[in-house]
N, C-alpha and C positions, 0 to 999 in steps of 0.2 A: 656385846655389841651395843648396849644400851646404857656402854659408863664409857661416852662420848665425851669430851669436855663440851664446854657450853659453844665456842668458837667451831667446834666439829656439827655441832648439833646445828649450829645456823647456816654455818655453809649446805648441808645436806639437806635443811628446808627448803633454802634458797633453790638449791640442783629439781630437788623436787617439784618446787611453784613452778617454775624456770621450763620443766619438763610439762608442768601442765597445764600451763598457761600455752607453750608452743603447738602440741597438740590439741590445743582446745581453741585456736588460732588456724590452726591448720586444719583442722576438720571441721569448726565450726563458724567463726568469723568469714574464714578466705571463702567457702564455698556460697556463702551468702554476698557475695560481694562479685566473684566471677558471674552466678546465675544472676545478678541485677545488670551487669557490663552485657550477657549473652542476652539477655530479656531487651536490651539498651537494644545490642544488636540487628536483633531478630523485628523490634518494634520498627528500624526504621528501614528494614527492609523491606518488611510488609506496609509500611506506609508508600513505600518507593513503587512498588507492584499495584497499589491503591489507584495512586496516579495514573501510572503506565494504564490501567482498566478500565479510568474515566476518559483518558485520552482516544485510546481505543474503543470505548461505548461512542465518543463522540463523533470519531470519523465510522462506525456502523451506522451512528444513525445520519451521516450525510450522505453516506452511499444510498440507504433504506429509504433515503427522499428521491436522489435520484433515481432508482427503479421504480419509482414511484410513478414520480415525472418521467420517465420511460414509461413506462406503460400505461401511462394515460396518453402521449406519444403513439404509441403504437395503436391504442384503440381507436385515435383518430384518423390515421392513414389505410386509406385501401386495403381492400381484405387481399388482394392480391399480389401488394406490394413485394416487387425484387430489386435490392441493392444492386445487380448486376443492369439489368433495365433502367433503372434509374440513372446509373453511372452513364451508362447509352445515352442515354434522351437527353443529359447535360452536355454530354459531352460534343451533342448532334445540333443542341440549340444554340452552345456558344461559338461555334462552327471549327470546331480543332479535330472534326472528326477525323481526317488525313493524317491530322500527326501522331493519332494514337497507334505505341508501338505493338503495346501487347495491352489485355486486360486479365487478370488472373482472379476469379472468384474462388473463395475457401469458408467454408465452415466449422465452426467450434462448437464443440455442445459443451457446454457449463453444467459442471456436476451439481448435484444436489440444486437445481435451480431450473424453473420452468421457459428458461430464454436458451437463445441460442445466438451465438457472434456471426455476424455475417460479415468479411470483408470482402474489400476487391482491390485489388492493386493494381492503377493503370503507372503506365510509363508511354509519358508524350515527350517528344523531340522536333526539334523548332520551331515552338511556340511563341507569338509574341505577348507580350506582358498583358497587354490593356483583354485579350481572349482570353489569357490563363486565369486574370483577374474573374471574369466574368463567371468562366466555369466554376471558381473557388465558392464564388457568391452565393450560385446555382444551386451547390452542394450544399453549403452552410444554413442556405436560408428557407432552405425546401418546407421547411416544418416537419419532415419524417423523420426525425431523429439520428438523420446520418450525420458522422463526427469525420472529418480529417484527423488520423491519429499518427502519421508519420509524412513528412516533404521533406525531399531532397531536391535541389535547384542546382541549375550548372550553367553558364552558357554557353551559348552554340552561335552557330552561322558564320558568316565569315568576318563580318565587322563587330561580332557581338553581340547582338541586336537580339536574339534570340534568347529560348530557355530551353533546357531539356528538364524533363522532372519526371520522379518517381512519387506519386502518391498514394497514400495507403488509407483507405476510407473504414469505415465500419458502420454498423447498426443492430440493434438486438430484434431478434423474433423471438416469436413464440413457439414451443418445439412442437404444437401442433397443426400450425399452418406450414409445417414444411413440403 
């Protein structure tokens, strides 16, 4: 085996470098080269999740201001205070009492969280604009921290002239003034 000629002898080095340059490519070059492209990967993934975390810390801390401003909201209104009464008395001063159809009071207890959702859904039908206005005002500008959080408008009467609407109010308590 070892009286090759010289032409066999260099072919068979060659096969051999050939053979361990490949494997030595393939198990040690490539895998160094895939874990840089996977590290590549994986880095700007987690930069991506980075963001998404700061984006997300920053709308926590808008909310953590507005519960904030809620409840300093709430410490300043009446220990007594009811969304449902409330709705009442605006809805008695801006004078549509007549046209309220229904009022439907619901509460929500908020997990993990010392408030509680109060809303009320009234549905008034033929209303005129400059009343409903008035009541909208009533609601907004109380200072108790009630929100309009859904209006629906349509109108009504025979020339127009009129509104029917469903609004959906809300306010947070505290779950121990319930």
């Amino acid at each position: 085996m070892f009286n090759l000629s010289k032409r066999e002898k260099n072919i068979l080095i060659s096969g051999i470098m050939f053979v361990v340059l490949f494997f030595g490519f393939q198990f040690g070059i490539a895998p160094v080269f895939d874990k840089r492209d996977n590290l590549g990967r994986i880095l700007s993934a987690k930069q991506k999740t980075l963001e998404e975390m700061l984006v997300l810390q920053q709308q926590f801390a808008a909310v953590s201001n507005k519960f904030d401003a809620n409840a300093q909201t709430l410490k300043l209104r009446e220990e007594n205070f009811s969304l449902f009464s409330f709705i009442d008395s605006s809805v008695q001063q801006s004078g549509i009492k007549e046209n309220v159809e229904y009022m439907k009071p619901l509460t929500k207890k908020l997990e993990k969280s010392r408030y509680m959702l109060a809303i009320v859904k009234v549905k008034l039908k033929g209303v005129y604009l400059k009343e409903f206005v008035d009541f909208l005002y009533r609601i907004e500008s109380s200072g108790n921290g009630v929100n309009i959080t859904s209006l629906s408008l349509s109108k009504s009467g025979k020339e127009k002239l009129m509104l029917d609407a469903l609004i959906e109010t809300q306010t947070f308590k505290l779950k121990d003034r319930v």
